[in-house]
N, C-alpha and C positions, 0 to 999 in steps of 0.2 A: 536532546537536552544540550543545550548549550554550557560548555564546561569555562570554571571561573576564572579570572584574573588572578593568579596567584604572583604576589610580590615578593622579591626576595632580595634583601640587604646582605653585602656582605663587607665589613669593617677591614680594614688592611694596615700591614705594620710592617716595610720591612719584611717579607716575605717570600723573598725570590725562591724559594726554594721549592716552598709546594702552594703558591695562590695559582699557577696554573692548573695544578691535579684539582684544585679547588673548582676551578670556572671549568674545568672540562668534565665534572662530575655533574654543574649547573647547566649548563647549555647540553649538554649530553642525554638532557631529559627529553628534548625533542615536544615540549611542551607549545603547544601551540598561544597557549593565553600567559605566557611567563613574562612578567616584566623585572627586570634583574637593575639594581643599584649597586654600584660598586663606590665606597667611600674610606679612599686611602689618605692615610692622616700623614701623610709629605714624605712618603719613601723615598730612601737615598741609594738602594741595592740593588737596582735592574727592576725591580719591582713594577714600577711604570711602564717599562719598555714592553712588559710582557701585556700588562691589561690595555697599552694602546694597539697592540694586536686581533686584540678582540672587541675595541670599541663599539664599531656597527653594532652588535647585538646586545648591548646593555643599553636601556633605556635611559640611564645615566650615569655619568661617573665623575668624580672630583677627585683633587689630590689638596687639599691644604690642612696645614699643623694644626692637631686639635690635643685636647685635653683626655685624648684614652679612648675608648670604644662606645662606651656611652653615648656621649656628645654625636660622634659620627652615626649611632644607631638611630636617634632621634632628628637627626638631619634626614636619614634616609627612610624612615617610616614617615617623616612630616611629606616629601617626596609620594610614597606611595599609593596607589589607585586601585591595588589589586583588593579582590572580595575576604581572599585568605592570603595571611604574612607568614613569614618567618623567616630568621637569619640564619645564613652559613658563614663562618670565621673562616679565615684567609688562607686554613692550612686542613681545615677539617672537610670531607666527604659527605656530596647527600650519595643512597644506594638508589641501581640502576631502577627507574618506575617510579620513583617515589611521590613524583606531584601526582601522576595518572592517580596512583592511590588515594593519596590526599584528597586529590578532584573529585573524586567517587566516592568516599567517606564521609565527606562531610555532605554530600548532594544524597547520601542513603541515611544519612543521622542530624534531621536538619536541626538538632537541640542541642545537639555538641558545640561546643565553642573554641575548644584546644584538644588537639592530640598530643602525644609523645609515644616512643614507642621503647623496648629496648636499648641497649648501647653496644655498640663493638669499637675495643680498644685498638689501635693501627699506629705501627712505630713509625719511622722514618720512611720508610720504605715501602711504607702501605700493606705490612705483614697484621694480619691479624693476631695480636697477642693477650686477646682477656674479651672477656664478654660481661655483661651485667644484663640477669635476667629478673627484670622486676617485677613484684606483685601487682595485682591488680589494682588499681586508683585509688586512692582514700584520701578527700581533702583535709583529713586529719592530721592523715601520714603525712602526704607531701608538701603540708603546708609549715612542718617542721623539720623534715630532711630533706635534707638539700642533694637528689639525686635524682632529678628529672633532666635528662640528656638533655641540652639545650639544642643540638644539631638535630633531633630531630622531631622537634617540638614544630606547629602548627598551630594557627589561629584567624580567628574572623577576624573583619578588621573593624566589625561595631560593640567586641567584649574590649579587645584594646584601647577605644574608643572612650567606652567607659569608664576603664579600668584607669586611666591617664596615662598610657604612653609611660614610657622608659624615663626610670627619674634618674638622671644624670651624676648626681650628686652619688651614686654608690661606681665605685670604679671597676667590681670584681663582681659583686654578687647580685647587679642589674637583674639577671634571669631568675635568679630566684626569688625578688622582690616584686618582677612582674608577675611571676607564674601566680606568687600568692595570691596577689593582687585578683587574676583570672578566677583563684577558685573559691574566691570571695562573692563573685558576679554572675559568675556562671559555670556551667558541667564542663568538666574535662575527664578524657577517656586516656587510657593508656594499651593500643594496638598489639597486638602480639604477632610482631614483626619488628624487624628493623629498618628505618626510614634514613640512616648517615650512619658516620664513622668518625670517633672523637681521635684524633692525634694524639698521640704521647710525644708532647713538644716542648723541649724545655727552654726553648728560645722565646715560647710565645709568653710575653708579658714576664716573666724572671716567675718560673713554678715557684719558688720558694715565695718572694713576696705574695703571691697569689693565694697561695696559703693562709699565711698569715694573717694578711688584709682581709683578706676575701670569710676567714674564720671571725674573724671579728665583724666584717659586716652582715654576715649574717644573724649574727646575736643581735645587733641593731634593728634589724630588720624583723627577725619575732617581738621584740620589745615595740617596736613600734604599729605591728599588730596587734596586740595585745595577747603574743602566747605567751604566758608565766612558764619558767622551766618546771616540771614536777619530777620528785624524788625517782620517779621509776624510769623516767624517760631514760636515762643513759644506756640502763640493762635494754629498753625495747628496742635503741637504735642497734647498739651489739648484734642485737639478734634478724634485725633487716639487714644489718652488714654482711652476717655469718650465712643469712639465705641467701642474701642477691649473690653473694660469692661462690659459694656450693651449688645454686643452680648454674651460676656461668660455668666454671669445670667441671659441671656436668653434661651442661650441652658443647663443651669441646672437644673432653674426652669421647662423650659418645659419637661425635662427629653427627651430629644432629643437624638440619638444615630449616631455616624459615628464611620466607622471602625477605633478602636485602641481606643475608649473611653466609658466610664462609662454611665449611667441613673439618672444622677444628681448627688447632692453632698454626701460623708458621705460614698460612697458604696467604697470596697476593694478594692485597683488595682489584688490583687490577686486574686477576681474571676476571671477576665477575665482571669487569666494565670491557671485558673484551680488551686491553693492552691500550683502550685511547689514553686510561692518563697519565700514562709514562711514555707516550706518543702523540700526545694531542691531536686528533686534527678537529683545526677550527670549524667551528660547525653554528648554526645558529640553533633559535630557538621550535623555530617551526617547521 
């Protein structure tokens, strides 16, 4: 079986810091059908220096000033040719295997259109410090909670197709307006594994405005699906909060293990990757 083109965008800002842990988490897949987009909105930090290091192996890459994440994500999926998408942000981790998976998941569930999997939180330093362990799928649920990891979300590229691509016009909460978008069109599955690693980055985008903005357009974005808020929803989110939370410290405490994460808190992301992404060596795809 010949395994698919998997595409993957990743948006840049200014990132000297960890967009190499980033591309060595990407290229580190050993993925033989990976086609990699890299779209930096006009770094001034060394930023550049580092991804012309790696050019050869990205199918393509830009550097010019855009209007936010958006913009450059829909430049890079208009770009795209691969069978299955999805983005990594410029400071966040896919886990080691994760396209093989991917590759094999969707070629074993050919009705699926989007996965996502768990989340494992990573400080500076690539320390694992929080886990979110979530329930199983309900486009009910997630089409009003906005907690579907975006680093380790997956998709065809004929639901996105459908779906309209990334509307630009929201600057913060894009993925949560696509994801709905997908579970409007079609089945999405939630893996019981972890496929990346979200950053605790407070540089990325200003956390606070991101907050803010990003809480408001999300309300924009049910409204203009048509979900009405109802009286009891606040208590039901409470209580997915208070389990996704209670299960994460308790698969830390117990030092529990699934594929693509850690044996509790405090330990490196970079063991698992073997020490390449706080050592990089440049490597390609195949």
């Amino acid at each position: 079986m010949e395994r698919p083109r998997i595409s993957l965008v990743t948006p840049s800002l200014n990132q000297v810091r960890f967009v190499e842990r980033t591309v060595a988490s990407v290229l580190g897949q050993r993925y033989p059908r990976l086609e990699y987009i890299v779209m930096d909105g006009g770094s001034t930090d060394g930023t550049l220096e580092i991804l012309k290091r790696y050019r050869r192996h990205f199918a393509h890459i830009e550097s010019t000033p855009d209007d936010g994440p958006a913009p450059a994500l829909q430049r890079g999926f208009a770009r795209a040719t691969g069978e299955i998408m999805g983005w990594v942000n410029s400071y966040d981790l896919l886990a080691p295997e994760t396209l093989q998976f991917v590759a094999w998941y969707f070629a074993a569930h050919p009705r699926v259109d989007m996965i996502y999997s768990h989340r494992v939180l990573i400080d500076a330093d690539d320390r694992a410090v929080g886990y979110w362990l979530l329930p199983r799928h309900s486009n009910g649920t997630m089409r009003r909670w906005p907690r579907i990891p975006q680093e380790t979300c997956f998709w065809r590229r004929g639901v996105y197709e459908r779906a309209g691509g990334i509307d630009a016009k929201y600057r913060f909460a894009m993925d949560f307006d696509l994801f709905a978008r997908f579970m409007m069109i079609g089945r999405v599955d939630r893996v019981n594994r972890f496929l990346g690693a979200s950053r605790l980055n407070p540089s990325s985008t200003s956390t606070r405005k991101r907050s803010v903005e990003g809480a408001a357009e999300i309300e924009r974005i049910r409204a203009e699906h048509g979900l009405k808020p109802r009286p009891w929803w606040p208590l039901l989110v409470h209580r997915l909060e208070q389990g996704m939370e209670w299960r994460g410290r308790s698969f830390a405490e117990d030092k529990r293990v699934l594929p693509g994460s850690l044996p509790g808190l405090g330990w490196s992301y970079d063991r698992l990757w073997g020490g390449t992404l706080s050592s990089p060596r440049e490597g390609g795809s195949g």
